[in-house]
C-alpha positions as CSV (number, residue, x, y, z in Angstrom):
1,X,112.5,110.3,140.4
2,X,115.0,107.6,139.6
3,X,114.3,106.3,142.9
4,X,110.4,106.3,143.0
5,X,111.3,104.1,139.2
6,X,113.4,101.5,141.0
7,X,111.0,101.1,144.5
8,X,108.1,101.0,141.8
9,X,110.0,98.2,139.7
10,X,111.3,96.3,142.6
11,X,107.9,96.1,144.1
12,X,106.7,94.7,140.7
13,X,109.1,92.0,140.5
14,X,107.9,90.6,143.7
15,X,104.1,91.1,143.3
16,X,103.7,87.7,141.8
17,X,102.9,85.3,144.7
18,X,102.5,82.1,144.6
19,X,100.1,79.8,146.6
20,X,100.4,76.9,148.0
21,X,99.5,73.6,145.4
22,X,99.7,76.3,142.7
23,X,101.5,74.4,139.5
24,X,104.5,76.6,138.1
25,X,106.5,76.6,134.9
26,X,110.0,76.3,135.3
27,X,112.0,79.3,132.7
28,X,115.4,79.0,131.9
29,X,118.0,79.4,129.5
30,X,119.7,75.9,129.6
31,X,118.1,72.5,129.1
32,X,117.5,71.7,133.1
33,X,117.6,73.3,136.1
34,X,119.3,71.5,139.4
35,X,116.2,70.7,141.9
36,X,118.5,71.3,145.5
37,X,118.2,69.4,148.2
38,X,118.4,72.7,150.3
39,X,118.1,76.3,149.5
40,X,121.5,76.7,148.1
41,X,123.1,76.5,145.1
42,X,126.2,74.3,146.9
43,X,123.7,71.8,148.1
44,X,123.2,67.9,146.6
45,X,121.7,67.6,143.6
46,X,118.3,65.6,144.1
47,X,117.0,65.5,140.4
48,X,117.1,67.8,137.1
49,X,114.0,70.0,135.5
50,X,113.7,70.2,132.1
51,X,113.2,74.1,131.1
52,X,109.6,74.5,130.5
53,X,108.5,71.6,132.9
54,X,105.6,72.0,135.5
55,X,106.5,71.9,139.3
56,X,104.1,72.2,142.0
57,X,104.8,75.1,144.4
58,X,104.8,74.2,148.3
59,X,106.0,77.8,150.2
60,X,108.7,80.3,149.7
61,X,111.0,80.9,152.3
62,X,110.3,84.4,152.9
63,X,109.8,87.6,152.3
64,X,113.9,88.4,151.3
65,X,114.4,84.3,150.3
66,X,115.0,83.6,146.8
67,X,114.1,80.0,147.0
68,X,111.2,78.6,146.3
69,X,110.6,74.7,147.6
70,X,108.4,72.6,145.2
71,X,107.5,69.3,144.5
72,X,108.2,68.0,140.7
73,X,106.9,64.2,140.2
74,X,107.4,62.3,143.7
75,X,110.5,64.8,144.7
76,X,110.3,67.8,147.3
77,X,113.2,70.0,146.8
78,X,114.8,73.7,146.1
79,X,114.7,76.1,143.0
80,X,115.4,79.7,142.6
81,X,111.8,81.3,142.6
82,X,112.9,84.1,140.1
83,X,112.5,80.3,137.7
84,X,109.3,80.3,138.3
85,X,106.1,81.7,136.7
86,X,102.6,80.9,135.9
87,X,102.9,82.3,132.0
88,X,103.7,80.1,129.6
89,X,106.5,81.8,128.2
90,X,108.6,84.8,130.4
């Protein structure tokens, strides 16, 4: 039972997709988010997002990937896509 509860909750954390051109809202807990270079948290800094801010999604990286890349003004870069939603508030 337990089980079936976790498969059934993990499956629901990743039914949101995105699509491509799709404009996100960026949630966090801070005041900015670091937009990466590359999809890892040690990579160079390219710009910060304010919490709240719009960014347009490009792809995910797949299936497993918890990075999302995205465009935010004339930057392409890298955010964790568990940041990312469509609802205004999360």
């Amino acid at each position: 039972m337990l089980g079936t509860m976790l498969v059934l909750l993990f499956a629901t954390m990743l039914a949101e997709k995105f699509s491509e051109g799709q404009v996100l809202r960026v949630h966090c807990g801070k005041y900015y988010v670091r937009l990466f270079a590359e999809p890892h948290s040690g990579a160079t800094t390219i710009d910060t997002v304010k919490c709240g801010a719009d960014v347009t999604f490009i792809r995910d990286l797949g299936k497993w990937d918890e990075w999302a890349e995205v465009r935010y003004g004339k930057k392409t870069g890298y955010l964790p896509i568990s940041l990312l939603s469509t609802d205004e508030k999360k």
